[in-house]
C-alpha positions in Angstrom: -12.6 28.3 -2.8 -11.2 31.3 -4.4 -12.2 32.1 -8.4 -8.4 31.8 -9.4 -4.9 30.6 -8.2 -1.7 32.4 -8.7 0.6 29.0 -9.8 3.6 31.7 -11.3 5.9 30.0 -8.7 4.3 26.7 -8.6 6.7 24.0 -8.4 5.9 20.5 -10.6 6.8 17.5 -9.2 7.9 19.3 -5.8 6.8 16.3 -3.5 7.7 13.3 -6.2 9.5 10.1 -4.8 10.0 8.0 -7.8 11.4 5.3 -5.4 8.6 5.4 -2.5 7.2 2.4 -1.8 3.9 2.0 -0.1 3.4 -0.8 2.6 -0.2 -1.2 2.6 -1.7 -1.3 6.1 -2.4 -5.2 6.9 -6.4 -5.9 9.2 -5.8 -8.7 11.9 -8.8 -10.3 13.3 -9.0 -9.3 17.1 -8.4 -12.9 18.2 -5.4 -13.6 16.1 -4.1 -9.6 17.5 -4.5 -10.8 21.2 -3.5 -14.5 20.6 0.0 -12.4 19.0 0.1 -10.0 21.4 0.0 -12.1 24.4 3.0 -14.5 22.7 5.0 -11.7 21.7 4.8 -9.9 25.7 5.7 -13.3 26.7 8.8 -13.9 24.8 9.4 -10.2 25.4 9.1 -8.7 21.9 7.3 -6.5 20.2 4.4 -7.4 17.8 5.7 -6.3 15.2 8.7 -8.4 15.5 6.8 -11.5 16.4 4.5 -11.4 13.2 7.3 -10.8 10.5 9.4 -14.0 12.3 6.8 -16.1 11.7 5.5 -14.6 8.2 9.3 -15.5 7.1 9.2 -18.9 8.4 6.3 -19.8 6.7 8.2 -18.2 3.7 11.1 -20.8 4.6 8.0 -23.4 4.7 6.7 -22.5 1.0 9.9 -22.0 -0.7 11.3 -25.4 0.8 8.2 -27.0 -0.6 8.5 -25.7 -4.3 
């Protein structure tokens, strides 16, 4: 590490998003990932796909139940 840094032409805020929002990375257990998996290849979908159509009919699920 160098004694001093030259910031004269330092920029603040340079890489800033105000408006980023962070998904937060979600841990399957290895059963429930190749239980998924295996559903999803069947139906011919990706993953991804098959996890938030369920996770919004649960959703349906909870709301209708309020």
């Amino acid at each position: 590490m160098k004694d001093e840094y030259d910031l004269a032409n330092a920029v603040r805020g340079k890489f800033h998003k105000p408006n980023l929002r962070l998904i937060p990375p979600v841990r399957l257990d290895p059963e429930v990932v190749d239980f998924l998996a295996s559903r999803a290849e069947a139906r011919g979908i990706t993953l991804n796909a098959l996890v938030n159509q369920l996770l919004k009919k649960d959703i349906e699920l909870i709301e209708a139940a309020r």
